[in-house]
C-alpha positions in Angstrom: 47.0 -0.5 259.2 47.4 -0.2 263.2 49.9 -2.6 262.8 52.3 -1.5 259.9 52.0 1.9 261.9 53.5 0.6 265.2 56.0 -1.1 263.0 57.0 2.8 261.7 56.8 4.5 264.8 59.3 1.6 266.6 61.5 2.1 263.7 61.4 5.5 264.1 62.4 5.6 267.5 65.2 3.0 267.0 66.6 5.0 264.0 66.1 8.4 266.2 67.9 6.7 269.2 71.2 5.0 266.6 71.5 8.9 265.3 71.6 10.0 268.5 74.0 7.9 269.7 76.0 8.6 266.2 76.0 12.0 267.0 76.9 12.0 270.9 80.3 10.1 270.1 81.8 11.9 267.3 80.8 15.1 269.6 83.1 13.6 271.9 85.9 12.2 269.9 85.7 15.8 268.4 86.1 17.5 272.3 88.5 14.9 273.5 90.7 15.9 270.5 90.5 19.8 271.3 91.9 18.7 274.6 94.4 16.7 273.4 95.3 19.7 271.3 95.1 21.4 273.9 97.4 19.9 276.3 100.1 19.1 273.8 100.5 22.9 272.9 100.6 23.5 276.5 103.6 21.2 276.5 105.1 23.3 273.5 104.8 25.8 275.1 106.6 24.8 278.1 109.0 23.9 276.1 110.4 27.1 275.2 111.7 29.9 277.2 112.8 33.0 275.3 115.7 35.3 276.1 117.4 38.2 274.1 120.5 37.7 272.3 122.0 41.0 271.4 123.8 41.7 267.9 125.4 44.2 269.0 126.1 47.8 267.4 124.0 49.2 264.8 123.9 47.9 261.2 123.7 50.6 258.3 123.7 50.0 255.0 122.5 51.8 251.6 119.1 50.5 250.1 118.0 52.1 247.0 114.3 52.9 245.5 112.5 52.1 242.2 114.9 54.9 240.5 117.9 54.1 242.0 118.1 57.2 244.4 120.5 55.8 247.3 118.6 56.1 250.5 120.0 54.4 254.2 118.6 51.9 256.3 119.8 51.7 260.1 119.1 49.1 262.4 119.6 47.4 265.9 118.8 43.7 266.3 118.2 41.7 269.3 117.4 37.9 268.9 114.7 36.1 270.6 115.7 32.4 271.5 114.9 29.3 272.8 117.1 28.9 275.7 115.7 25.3 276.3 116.2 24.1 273.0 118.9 21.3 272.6 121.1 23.0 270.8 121.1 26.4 272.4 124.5 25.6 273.7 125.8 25.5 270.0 123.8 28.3 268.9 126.1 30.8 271.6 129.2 29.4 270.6 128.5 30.0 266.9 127.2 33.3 267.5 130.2 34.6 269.2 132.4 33.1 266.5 130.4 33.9 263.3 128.8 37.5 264.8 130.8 39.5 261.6 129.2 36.7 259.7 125.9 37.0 261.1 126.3 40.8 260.8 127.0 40.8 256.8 124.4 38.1 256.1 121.8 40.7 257.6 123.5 43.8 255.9 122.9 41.2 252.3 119.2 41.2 253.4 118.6 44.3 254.3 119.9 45.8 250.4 118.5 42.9 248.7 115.3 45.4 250.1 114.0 48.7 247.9 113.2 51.9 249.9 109.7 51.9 248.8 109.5 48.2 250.6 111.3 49.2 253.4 108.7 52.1 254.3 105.6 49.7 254.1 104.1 49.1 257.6 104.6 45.6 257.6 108.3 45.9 256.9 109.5 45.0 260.2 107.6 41.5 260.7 109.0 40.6 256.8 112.3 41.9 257.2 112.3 39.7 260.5 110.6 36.9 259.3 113.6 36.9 256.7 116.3 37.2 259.0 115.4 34.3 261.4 115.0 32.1 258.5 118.3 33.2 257.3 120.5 33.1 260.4 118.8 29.7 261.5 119.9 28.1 257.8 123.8 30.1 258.3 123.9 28.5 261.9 122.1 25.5 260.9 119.9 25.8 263.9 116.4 26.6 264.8 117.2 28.3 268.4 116.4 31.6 266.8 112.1 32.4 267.2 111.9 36.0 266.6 113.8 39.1 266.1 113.2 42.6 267.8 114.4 45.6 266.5 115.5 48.2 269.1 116.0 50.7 266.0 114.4 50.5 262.6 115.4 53.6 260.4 114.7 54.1 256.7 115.8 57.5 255.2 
């Protein structure tokens, strides 16, 4: 009986000291991946430098609620983009050839919108959300990041 006991408690030990050893490298591998991670969104990061591209004048346009009562919408938009993208040189010669374009493509969205949608208070990150998509597909770029609205009026 002595002996069959030894025989557990060294197995014991062995087992304890394999899960131990189990345990202490996927810690690691699981650490040394958050600093990978890390590092390469440190490197994203650096890899973008934002400026302001203005539109230009206001945009105002007619949107209309559930029951068709006209109401206005007036906006100013500034775009945030990537100045150290590779294509950022394209991006500003399209935009000062296509700004009218630009300009109607955002005056589409903006009545493709209802009043009551408009007036929620999330309307601004959605509206601009759907405008950087937009503009990025019309230019066939992916400069654009954000968009900032110096002037959001619904009425």
């Amino acid at each position: 009986m002595d002996k069959k006991f030894k025989i557990f408690v060294i197995a014991a030990i062995v087992f304890l000291g394999i899960a131990i050893a189990v345990s202490t490298f996927f810690i690691l591998n699981i650490v040394g991946k958050d600093k990978e991670t890390a590092v390469s969104e440190k490197k994203e990061k650096s890899k973008i430098s934002l400026t302001t591209v203005d539109l230009g004048d206001a945009i105002t346009t007619n949107i209309f609620d559930e029951e068709d009562e006209q109401h206005i919408a007036r906006v100013v938009i500034s775009f945030a983009v990537n100045e150290k993208d590779k294509s950022y040189k394209a991006f500003q010669e399209a935009f000062a050839s296509k700004n009218v374009v630009i300009r109607d493509e955002i005056i589409h969205i903006i009545r493709e919108q209802t009043y009551e949608m408009m007036s929620k208070a999330d309307a601004q990150t959605k509206l601009g959300d759907e405008i950087v998509m937009r503009i990025n597909k019309l230019l066939d770029t992916q400069v654009i990041q954000d968009v900032y609205f110096g002037d959001f009026f619904v009425q």
